[in-house]
Phi, psi and omega in degrees: 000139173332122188296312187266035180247322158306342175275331176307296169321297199276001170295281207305319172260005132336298177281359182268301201290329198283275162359302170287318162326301180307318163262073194202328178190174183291168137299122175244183201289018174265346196231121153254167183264333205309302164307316215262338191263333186269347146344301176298285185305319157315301180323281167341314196266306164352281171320316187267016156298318182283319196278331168303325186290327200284297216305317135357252165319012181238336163290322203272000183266347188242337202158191181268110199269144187292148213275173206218128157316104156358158173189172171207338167301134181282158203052021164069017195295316170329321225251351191274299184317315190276324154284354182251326182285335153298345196254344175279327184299320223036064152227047180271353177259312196323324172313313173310308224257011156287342172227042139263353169280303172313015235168115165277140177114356166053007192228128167230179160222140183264110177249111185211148203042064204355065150226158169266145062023004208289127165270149190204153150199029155310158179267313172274343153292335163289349181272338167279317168306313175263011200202255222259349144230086183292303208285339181286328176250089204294162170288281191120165166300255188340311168342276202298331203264326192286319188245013128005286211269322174271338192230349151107168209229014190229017163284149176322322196293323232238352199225164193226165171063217211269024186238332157284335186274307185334305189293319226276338186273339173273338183259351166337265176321327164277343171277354191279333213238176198223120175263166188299305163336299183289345159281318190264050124279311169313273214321295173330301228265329156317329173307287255268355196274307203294287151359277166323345193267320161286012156277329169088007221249195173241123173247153173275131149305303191295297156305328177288331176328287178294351156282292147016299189259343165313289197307319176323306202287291173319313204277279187333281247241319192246348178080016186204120220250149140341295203037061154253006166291321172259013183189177203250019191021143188266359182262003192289312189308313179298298162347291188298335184279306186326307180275356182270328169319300189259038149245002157298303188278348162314319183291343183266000157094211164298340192291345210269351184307302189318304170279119204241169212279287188319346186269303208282321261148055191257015143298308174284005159276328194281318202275327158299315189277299181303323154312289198336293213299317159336294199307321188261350159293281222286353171277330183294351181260024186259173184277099180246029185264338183248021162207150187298146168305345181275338161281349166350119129320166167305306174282002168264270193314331159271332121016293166254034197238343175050063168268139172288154218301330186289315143359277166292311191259013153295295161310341187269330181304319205278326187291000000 
């Protein structure tokens, strides 16, 4: 038998029998915790060794499995710690892309609870991730359940199969079409970019951007603009917290299931929902008697189509 399925084999029922000892009695002086913890932690390092040989051996049965960042902490906890305090710094990319630098093929795997990681910025692996094999690279369970709870667990962004073509036929119309309206909503709020820009003052560029297409976003799809180009909005913060918190926890795979967004932060989930929810009382109390369905906003348009409320902040998540 294969070697690292035996070792897999002897984890799992290691840890199966010690988990029935456990719930079955108590620890007595014959069962120490004395005993019982470097048990655990052997049982534990076994275990993720053996699941590195299968994985391991399940790459190489598909291609050339990608070079795996060095680590020397066990369960790769280095290489884990050290990407979320670089990703709090704001040098997590610099970090990627020194050791995709490091490597032909532009491709690494961040290996840490024997789960994989891969970072790539090859030019022909995006084009098979985003164009011609698409369909081969799924989001996943972890995908959806980690960024679930901020954006909602039926977005376009977080889902695969037939939950995904759904968002993608439901958000079709509103991103296809171009109303009269909307180049001078572009226009305004690029004024508003340009101006900051003219000033001479030193500016983050990355930021300004993403404000830019915020206000951009907002104003088209919901009929009432951000203006964080000209202010400081209180969900922007929250946004921001949000994501570094659950792109922090991406790096850790299924383990980040353990820790939930709603644990780390649940002020700024609440304060992210009470915006939505604003956006969407006040687009249902507008007047839509003084416009044609062809000037509809996105929430105007479910508004008069008489969509349920789990709906408009479905879409409102998603925007």
């Amino acid at each position: 038998m294969n070697s690292s399925l035996l070792f897999t084999d002897f984890a799992v029922n290691t840890t199966e029998s010690v988990s029935s000892s456990l719930s079955t009695q108590a620890l007595t002086p014959g069962w120490t915790w004395t005993t019982f913890l470097p048990l655990l932690l052997a049982t534990t390092f076994v275990y993720d060794y053996g699941a590195k040989l299968y994985r391991d051996r399940r790459l190489r049965q598909i291609g050339s499995p990608a070079p795996v960042v060095p680590f020397k902490a066990p369960f790769g906890l280095d290489v884990g710690i050290y990407s979320v305090w670089c990703l709090l710094r704001n040098t997590f990319f610099e970090l990627m892309v020194g050791w995709m630098d490091s490597v032909p093929g532009r491709t690494v795997e961040l290996r840490m609870f024997a789960s994989g990681l891969i970072v790539t910025d090859e030019p022909a692996n995006l084009k098979a991730i985003m164009s011609t094999e698409f369909s081969s690279f799924g989001r996943g369970e972890t995908t959806r359940r980690v960024w679930g709870d901020m954006i909602g667990d039926n977005q376009i962004f977080i889902t695969d199969g037939d939950i995904w073509h759904q968002s993608k036929e439901f958000l079709r119309p509103h991103v296809a079409k171009l109303r009269s309206s909307d180049l001078d909503i572009t226009e305004k709020h690029i004024k508003n970019l340009f101006e900051i820009l003219s000033t001479g003052k030193p500016v983050e560029v990355y930021d300004l951007a993403d404000r830019a297409q915020l206000d951009v976003v907002t104003d088209v799809f919901f009929g009432e603009s951000a203006e964080s180009l000209t202010s400081e909005p209180p969900f922007r913060e929250c946004m921001e917290t949000l994501n570094t918190i659950n792109t922090a926890r991406m790096l850790f795979g299924p383990k980040a299931l353990y820790v939930k967004d709603t644990i780390l932060a649940p002020k700024a989930l609440k304060d992210l929902n009470a915006y939505t929810k604003g956006v969407i009382d006040r687009a249902y109390a507008r007047d839509l008697s003084k416009k044609t369905p062809e000037e509809y906003n996105m929430l105007e348009d479910l508004v008069s189509q008489k969509k349920d409320y789990k709906m408009w902040h479905k879409a409102a998540d998603g925007i």
